[in-house]
N, C-alpha and C positions, 0 to 999 in steps of 0.2 A: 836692066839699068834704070831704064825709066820709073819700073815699081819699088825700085830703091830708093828713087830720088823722093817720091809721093811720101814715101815714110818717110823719109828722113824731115821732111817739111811738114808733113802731121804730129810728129813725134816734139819736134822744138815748137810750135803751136800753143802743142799739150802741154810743156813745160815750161815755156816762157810766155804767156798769152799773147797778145794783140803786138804785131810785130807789123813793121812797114817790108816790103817787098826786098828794099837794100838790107834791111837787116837780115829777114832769113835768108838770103845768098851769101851776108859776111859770116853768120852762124852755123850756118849747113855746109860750105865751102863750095854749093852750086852752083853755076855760073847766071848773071841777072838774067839773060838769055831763056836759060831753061827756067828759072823761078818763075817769071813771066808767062810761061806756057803752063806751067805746074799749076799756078794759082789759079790763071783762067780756066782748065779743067774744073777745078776742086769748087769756083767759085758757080760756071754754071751747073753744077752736080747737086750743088746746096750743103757742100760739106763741110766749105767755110764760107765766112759772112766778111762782109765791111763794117765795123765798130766804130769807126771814128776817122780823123786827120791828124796829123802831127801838128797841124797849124798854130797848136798853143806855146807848143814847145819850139816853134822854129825861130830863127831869128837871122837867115837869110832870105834872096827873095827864091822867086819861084813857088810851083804850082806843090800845094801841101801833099804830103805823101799817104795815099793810104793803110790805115791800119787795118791788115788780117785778123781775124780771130777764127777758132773752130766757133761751129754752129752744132753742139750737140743735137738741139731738137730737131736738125735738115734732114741729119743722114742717120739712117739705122743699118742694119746688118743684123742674118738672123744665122746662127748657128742653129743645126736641128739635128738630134743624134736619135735615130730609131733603132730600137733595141727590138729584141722577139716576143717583148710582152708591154713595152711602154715607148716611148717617146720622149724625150727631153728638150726642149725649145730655150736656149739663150737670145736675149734681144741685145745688141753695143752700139753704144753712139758713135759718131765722127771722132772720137777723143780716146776708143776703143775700149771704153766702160761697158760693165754690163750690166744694164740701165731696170731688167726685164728677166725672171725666167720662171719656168713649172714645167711641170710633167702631167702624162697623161697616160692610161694605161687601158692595154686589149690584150686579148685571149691569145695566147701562144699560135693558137693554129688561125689569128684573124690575116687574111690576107691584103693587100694593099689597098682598096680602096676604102676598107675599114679604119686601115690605119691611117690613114690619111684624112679621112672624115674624124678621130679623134684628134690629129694634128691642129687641122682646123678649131675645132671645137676651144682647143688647148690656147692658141691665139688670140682669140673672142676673148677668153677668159683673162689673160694678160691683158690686154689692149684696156678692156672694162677695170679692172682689178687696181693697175696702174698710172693709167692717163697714158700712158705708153699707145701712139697711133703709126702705124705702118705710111703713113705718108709720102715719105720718102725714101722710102727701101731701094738702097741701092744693091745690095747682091747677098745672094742664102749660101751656105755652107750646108752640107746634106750628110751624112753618117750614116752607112746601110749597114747591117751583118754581112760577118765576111761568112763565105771567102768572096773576098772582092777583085775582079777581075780585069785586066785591062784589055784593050777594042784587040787584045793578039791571042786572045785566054777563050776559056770557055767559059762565055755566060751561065751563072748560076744564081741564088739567092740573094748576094748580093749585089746583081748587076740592076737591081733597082729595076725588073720589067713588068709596066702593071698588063700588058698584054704582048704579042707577039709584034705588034705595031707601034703600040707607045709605052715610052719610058717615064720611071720617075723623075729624070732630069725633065723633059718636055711638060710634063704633068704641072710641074711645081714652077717651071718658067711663066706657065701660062696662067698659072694661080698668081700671083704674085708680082707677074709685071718684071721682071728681075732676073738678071742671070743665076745661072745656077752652079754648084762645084761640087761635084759628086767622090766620095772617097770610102773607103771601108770607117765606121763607125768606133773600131778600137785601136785602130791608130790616132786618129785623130785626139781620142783619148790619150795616146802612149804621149801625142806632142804636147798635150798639158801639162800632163807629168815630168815629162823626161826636160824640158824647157824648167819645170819648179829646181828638181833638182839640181841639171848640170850649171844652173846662175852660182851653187852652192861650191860644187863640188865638179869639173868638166870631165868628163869618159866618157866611155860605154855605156849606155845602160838595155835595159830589155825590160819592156812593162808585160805584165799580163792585170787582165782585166777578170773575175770571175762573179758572174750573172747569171742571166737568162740562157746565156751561150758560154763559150770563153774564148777570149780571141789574145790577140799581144802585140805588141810595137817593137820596133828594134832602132835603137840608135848606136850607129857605129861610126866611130873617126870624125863624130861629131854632127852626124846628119840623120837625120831619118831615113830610114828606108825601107824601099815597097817589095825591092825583090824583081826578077826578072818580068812577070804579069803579074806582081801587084798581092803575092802571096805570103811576104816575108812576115812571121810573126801568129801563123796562126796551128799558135799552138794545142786548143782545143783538139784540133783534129790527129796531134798523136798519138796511136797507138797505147795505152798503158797496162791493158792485162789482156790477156787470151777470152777468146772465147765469154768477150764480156755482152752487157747491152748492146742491143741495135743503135745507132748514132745517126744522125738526120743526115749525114754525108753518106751514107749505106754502109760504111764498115761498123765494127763491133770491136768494142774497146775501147771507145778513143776517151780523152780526159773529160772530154766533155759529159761523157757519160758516167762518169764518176762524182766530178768536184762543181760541178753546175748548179744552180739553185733547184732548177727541175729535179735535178740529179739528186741531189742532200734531201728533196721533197720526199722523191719516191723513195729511196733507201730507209725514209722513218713511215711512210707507208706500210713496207715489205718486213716491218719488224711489228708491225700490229700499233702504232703511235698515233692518235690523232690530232698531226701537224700535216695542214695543208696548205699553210700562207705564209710568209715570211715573220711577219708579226707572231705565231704562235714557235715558229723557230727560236727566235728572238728571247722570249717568254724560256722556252725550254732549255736554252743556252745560257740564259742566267739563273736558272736553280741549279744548273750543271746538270741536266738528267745523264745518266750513266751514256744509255743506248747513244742518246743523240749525243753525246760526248766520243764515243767511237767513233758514229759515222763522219764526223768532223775529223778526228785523226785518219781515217784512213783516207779521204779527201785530201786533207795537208799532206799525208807521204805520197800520194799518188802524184801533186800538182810538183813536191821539193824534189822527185824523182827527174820529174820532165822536166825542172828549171837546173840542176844538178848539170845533166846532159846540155842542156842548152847553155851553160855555164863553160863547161869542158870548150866547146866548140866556138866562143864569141868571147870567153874570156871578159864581160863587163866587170866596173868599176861598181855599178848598183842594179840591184834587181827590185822593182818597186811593184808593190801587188794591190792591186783594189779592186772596185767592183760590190756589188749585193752582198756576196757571202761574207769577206772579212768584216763587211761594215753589223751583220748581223751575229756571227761569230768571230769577234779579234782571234781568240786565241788559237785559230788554225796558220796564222802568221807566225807564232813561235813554231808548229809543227812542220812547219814550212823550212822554214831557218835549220831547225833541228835535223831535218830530214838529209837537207842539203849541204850542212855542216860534216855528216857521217856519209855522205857520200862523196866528197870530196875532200875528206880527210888523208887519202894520201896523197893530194895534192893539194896544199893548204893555200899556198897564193893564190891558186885560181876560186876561191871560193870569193864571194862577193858581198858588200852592205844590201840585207835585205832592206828596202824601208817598206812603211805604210804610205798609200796612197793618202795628197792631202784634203784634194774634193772630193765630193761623199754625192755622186750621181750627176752631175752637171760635166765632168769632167771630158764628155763628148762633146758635146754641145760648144765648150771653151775653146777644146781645143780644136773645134768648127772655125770658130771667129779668130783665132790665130792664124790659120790656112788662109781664111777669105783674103787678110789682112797681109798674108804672107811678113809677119814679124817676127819673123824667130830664124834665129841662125842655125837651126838646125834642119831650116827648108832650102837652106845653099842646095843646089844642083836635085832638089825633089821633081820625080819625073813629075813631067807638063803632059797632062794629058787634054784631049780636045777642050774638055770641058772649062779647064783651069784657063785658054789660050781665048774659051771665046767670053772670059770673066772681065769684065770693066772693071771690078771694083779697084781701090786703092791696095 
């Protein structure tokens, strides 16, 4: 209740500027009571400032009322989505703009304190780059690769542990000064997305993400969700052919090993092509070269196959797909559609609006600073895990 009320009074701030205390309680419908408490939080946080008095405009007596304003430059918020080869850092002020952002990129097999020494690095570069200064950081949002697990699960890769004794969570609190809000990396993403579209259109939806890995989000009845331990959505790790590649989870098959940017890498690899970066994919994708034309369609049937099924079973309203690969080949998004159009042909209503994802790599990192912020109605009743319980932020 309380982090409802915090938005709701950042929120008419944002849209109404410099307001006296009676009026955000006549605007918000809060009681003076709790506004009173609200503001004084907000105000020794540094998230809002005193601008002024009414004193010009009054013309009763008594003591002038002061005017609130947000203070973008107090309070920052850092979204940070770590992928298996890059890192993406968003900075947002008190007013929940996103004032700051870049990316920063390591070797697939770099382990955490690599990646974290380029997070760093990445920071410096913003801070210098923008006049953007961490001064008052009030709390980080964190995006790991799933599978991401909760304190009931079995810790795994994305349980964020740079040793058997300390955590990412601990690492980055103490970096930072700052609480911290640890989540799987492509959900987080799914909450960018699926928040763009259901403002348009409200249902279902189901994201998947395809990069470095491929992971996915699921919004169902209107909420995000994680799943019993925190697994819902990670659809990389289905099954899609027998007897295929080795998969970083130890089975063989899974999509990940298919339709992944690593994946689409090695595939034109293993045909004799030399594409070893995205950029030369890129390149090859728009001459249309034949091979890498293939290994793109059989990528798109592979992923419209697993969304087809995941279709059948959750019935969404939109399936929205982004990530590396579409952004370097669009048209595995037709094959996608196509795939999962003839496989749910004999069941036509349950097929669904594919769309394009609308952010192009930040889309973690956003949907970091949504969570921080918890403003989206699609975080009604999202499990609270320790970390989220022991977050000050707004």
């Amino acid at each position: 209740m309380r982090r409802s009320h915090v938005d709701r009074v950042l929120r008419v701030l944002q849209r109404d500027g410099a307001l006296s205390r009676a009026e955000i309680a006549a605007r918000t419908g809060i009681s003076r009571t709790t506004i009173s408490e609200i503001t004084g939080s907000l105000l020794a946080s540094r998230s809002i400032t005193v601008v002024a008095t009414d004193a010009l405009g009054r013309s009763g007596r008594g003591r002038p009322a002061e005017l609130l304003a947000l203070d973008p430059s107090a309070g920052q918020f850092l979204g940070i989505d770590f992928g298996h080869r890059r890192v993406h850092v968003s900075i947002a002020d008190a007013s929940h703009d996103i004032i700051a952002s870049g990316e920063a990129r390591y070797p697939d097999d770099a382990q955490w304190p690599e990646r974290l020494d380029a997070l760093s690095a990445l920071i410096d570069e913003l801070q210098q780059g923008s006049g953007v200064h961490l001064s008052a950081l009030q709390a980080v949002a964190v995006g790991v690769p799933g599978p991401f697990v909760t304190a009931q699960g079995t810790p795994g890769e994305g349980s964020g542990r740079l040793s058997a004794s300390r955590s990412l969570e601990t690492e980055l609190a103490e970096r930072f000064g700052a609480a911290v809000v640890l989540d799987n990396n492509t959900r987080y993403a799914a909450l960018a997305e699926a928040q763009r579209v259901t403002d348009d259109q409200p249902g279902d939806v189901v994201y998947l993400r395809l990069g470095d890995g491929i992971g996915g989000g699921l919004v169902v009845g209107g909420r995000l969700v994680s799943g019993s331990v925190g697994l819902a959505g990670e659809f990389g790790h289905v099954r899609s052919v027998e007897n295929g590649r080795l998969c970083r989870c130890g089975k063989h098959g899974c999509l990940e090993t298919i339709a992944s940017t690593p994946a689409i890498l090695a595939a034109c690899a293993a045909r004799g092509l030399p594409i070893t970066t995205v950029d030369e994919l890129r390149a090859a994708v728009a001459k249309a070269h034949p091979v890498v034309d293939e290994i793109i369609r059989v990528a798109g049937v592979a992923v419209g196959r697993v969304l087809a099924t995941a279709s059948l079973m959750l019935n969404p309203a939109i399936v929205v797909v982004g990530g590396e690969v579409p952004r370097q080949a669009p048209g595995i998004l037709r094959v996608i559609a196509e795939t999962m159009a003839d496989e749910l042909s004999s069941t036509v209503p349950a097929a669904p609006r594919v769309s394009p994802a609308a952010y192009s790599g930040d889309e973690g990192s956003r949907g970091a600073i949504i969570a921080l912020f918890h403003s989206s109605p699609l975080l009604v009743d999202y499990p609270d895990r320790e970390t989220r319980a022991r977050s000050t932020a707004p």
